[in-house]
N, C-alpha and C positions, 0 to 999 in steps of 0.2 A: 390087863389093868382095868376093864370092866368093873364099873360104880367106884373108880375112886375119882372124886373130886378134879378137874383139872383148873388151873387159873388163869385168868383171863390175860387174852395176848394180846398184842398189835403188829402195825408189820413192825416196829423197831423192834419191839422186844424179840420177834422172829429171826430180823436182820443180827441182832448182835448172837444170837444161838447161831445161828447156820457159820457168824464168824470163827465162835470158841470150838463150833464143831471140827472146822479144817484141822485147827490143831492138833485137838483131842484125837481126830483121825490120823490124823500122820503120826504122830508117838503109838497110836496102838495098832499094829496091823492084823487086819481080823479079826475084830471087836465082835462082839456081840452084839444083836441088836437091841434084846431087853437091856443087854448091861450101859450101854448106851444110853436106852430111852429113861433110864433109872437114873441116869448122873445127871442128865439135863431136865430129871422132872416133866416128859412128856410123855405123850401115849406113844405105842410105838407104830402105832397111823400117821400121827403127828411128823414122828421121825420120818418115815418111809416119804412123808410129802418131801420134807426139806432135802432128803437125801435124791431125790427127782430133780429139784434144782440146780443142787450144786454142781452136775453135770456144764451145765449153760457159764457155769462162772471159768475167771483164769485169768491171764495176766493178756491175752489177746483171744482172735478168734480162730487163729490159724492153729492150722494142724497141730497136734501136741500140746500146747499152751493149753487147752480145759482140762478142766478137773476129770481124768478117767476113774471115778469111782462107780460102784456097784456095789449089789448086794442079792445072796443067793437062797434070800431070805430067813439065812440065820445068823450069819455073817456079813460084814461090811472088808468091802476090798477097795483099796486105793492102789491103783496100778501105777501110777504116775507122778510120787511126789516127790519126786527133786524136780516138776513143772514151776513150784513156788521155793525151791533153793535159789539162795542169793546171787550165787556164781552163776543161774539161768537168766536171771531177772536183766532185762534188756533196759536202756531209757526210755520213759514211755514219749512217743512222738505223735502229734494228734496233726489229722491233716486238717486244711481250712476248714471245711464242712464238720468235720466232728467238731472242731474245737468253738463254730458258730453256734452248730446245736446246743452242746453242753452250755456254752453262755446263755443263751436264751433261754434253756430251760432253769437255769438256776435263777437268774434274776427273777423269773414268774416265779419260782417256788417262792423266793425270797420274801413276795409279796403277799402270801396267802395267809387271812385273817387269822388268827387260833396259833396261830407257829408261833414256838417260847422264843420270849427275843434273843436264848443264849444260843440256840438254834439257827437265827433269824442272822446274827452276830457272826459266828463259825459260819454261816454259809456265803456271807458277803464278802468276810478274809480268805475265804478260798477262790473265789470266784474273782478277786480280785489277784490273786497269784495267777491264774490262770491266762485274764488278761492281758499280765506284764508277759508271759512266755507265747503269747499267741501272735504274739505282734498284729502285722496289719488284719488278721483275721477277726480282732479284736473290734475295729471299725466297722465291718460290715454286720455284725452282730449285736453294734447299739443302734442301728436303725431298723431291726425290730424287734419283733415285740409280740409277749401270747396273752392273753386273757382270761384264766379261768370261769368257767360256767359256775353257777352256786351250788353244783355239788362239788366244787375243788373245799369250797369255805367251811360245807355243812362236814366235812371228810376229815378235815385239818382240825375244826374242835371235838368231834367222836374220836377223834386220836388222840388227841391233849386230854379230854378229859378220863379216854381207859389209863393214861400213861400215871395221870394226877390221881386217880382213883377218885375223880370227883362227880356226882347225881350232875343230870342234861335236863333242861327244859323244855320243851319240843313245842311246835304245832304242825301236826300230820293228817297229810291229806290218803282217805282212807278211799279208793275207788270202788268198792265193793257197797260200798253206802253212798259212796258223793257225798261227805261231808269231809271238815275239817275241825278235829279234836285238838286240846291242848293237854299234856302228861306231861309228868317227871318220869324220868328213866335210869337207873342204876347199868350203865353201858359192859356188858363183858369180853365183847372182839367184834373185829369187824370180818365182815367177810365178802367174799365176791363171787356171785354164780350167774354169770349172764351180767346181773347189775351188782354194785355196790351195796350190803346190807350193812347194818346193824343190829346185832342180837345182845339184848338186853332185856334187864327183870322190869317191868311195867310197872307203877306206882300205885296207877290207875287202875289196872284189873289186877293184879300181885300175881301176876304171873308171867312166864316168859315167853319175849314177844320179838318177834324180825319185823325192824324198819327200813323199808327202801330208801338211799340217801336222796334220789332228788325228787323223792315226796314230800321232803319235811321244809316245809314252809316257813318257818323260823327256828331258832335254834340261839339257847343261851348256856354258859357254864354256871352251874351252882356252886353256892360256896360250901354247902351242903354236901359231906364224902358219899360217895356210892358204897354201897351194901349189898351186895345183890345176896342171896342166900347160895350155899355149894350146890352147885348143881354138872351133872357131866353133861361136858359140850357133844352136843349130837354131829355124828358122823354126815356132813353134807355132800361127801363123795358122789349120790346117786341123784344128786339136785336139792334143792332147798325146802321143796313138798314130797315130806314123805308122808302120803296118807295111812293113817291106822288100820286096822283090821275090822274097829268096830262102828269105823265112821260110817256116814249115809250112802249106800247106794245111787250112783246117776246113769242114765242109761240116754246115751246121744247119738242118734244118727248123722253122719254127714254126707254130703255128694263129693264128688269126685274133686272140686275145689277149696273142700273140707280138709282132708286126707292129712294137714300138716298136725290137726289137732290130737293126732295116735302121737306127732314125732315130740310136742313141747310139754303135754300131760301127762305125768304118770297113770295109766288105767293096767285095770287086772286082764280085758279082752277085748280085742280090736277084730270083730270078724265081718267078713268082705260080703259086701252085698250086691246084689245085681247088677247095679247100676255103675259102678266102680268105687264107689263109696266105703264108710265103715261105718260098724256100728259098735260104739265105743263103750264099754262098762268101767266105769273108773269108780272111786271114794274121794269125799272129803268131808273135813270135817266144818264148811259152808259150805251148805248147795246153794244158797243162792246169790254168792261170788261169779258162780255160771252164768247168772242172768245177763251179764256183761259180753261172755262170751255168745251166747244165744244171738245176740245183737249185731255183736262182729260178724257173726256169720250167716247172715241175712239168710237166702235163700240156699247159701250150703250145708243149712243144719238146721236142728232141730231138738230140743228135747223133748226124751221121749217118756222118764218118770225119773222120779216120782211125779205121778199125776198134777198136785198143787204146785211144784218147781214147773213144768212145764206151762201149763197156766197164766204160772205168775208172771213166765216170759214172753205169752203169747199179750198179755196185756201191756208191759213193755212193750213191746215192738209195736203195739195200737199206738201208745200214747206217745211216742217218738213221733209216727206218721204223722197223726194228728198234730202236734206240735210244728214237722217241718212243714206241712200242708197251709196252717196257720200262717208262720212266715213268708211260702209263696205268696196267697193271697194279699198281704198287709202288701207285701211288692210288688203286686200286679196295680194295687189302689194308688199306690204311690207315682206309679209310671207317667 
């Protein structure tokens, strides 16, 4: 399915495919997997994630109760479906502690900014039946209490807005510069490698751009629809920086306290040097995004070229010194 277009998801739109998929799977035994990924309109990468999943799903956690499905990569097998036959299905019984959990956590959802109040609505009439059958575990439950961080809020309108197909307002704070810019953004999925991103068509530069969620400093819904132009969502399987072939050259030493920067950087050669150390050849298409990492890694690294990259960091790390050196003295006068 290479170059055809695919459309922008979220996890609902995800959660309701992976629901119509059980079906779909239990009426066909042996499905195919293009034929498959062709009825639900996804790639069949896409499928293979979901069908990873639904493993972990079922009606409990106990033996038997999950979904036994597989796949022998050309085919789809469901070993186990009369696990969700009616005459299986037990009443579901939640003990104290799950049925504390699940309150507490619904109530927080309940409350995060950006949820459609018909959302907001259906999850307060559920969690209110939940209540009445939880009896006294229902008490211990309303005295507490979670709090979302402002990536729950900035998370819940880049959801509302892929689902509304509505343009984002943003203000993002870009670490590679230390600044903080303001854009409109046409949002197309969200996605999670390590953090929480957003990958969306930029207004500002008309091209397409991952934003970290808990760098965005502010965040508004436009009334303006999102447009983004068809573009096929790239494969993030291998991580979120896939460097090109024709990007820059960087070339970093590090000591033996270094070492972790082979494990979180994509590089082309990491070979071992005397000392215990690496010496890293990676691409990107910013070398001087590095400059940051130069920093981090004080006296366990170093870059080594391009010549002006390396430079530019050895003058960063001057103007840090001199800076903190600055603030000791002000608090030496101070004392």
């Amino acid at each position: 399915m290479a170059g055809k277009p695919v459309r922008p998801a979220n996890a609902i739109d995800q959660t309701r495919r992976m629901l119509s998929l059980v079906t779909y799977l239990r009426e066909r035994p042996g499905a195919r997997i293009e034929d498959v990924a062709r009825a639900f309109g996804v790639t069949e990468d896409e499928l293979v994630s979901d069908l990873d999943v639904l493993p972990m799903c079922g009606t409990s956690f106990r033996g038997g109760d999950l979904l036994d499905i597989d796949t022998d990569g050309e085919r789809i097998w469901w070993h186990n479906p009369a696990a969700l036959a009616a005459e299986a299905a037990e009443p579901l019984r939640l003990a104290s502690d799950e049925a504390t959990a699940l309150l507490v956590a619904a109530r927080a959802v309940s409350t995060l900014p950006g949820l459609r109040e018909s959302d907001r609505q259906a999850l307060l009439r559920a969690t209110a039946k939940v209540e009445a059958a939880a009896g006294e575990a229902a008490g211990a439950s309303s005295r507490l209490s979670v709090t979302f961080e402002s990536e729950g809020g900035v998370f819940a309108d880049v959801d509302r807005a892929i689902s509304e197909r509505r343009r984002l307002w943003i203000r993002y704070y870009s670490p590679a510069r230390d600044e903080v810019t303001e854009r409109e953004i046409d949002p197309i999925r969200l996605v999670s490698v390590g953090h929480t991103y957003v990958e969306a068509w930029c207004r500002r530069s008309e091209a397409r751009r991952t934003f970290r969620l808990d760098r965005v400093a502010e965040i508004r819904i436009l009334d303006e629809p999102a447009a983004p132009p068809e573009i096929e969502l790239r494969d993030l399987s291998e991580g979120l920086v896939q460097p090109a072939a024709e990007d820059p050259e960087v070339i970093i030493e590090v000591g033996p306290g270094g070492r972790w920067v082979a494990e979180y950087y994509p590089h082309d050669s990491a070979d071992e040097l005397p000392d215990g150390g690496l010496r890293i050849t990676l691409r990107t298409p910013d070398p001087a995004s590095l400059r940051r990492l130069a920093l981090r890694l004080g006296r366990d690294g170093r870059i080594v070229a391009p010549p002006e990259l390396a430079e530019s960091a050895r003058r960063a790390a001057r103007e840090a010194l001199a800076a903190y050196d600055g603030i000791e003295a002000r608090d030496a006068d101070g004392a």
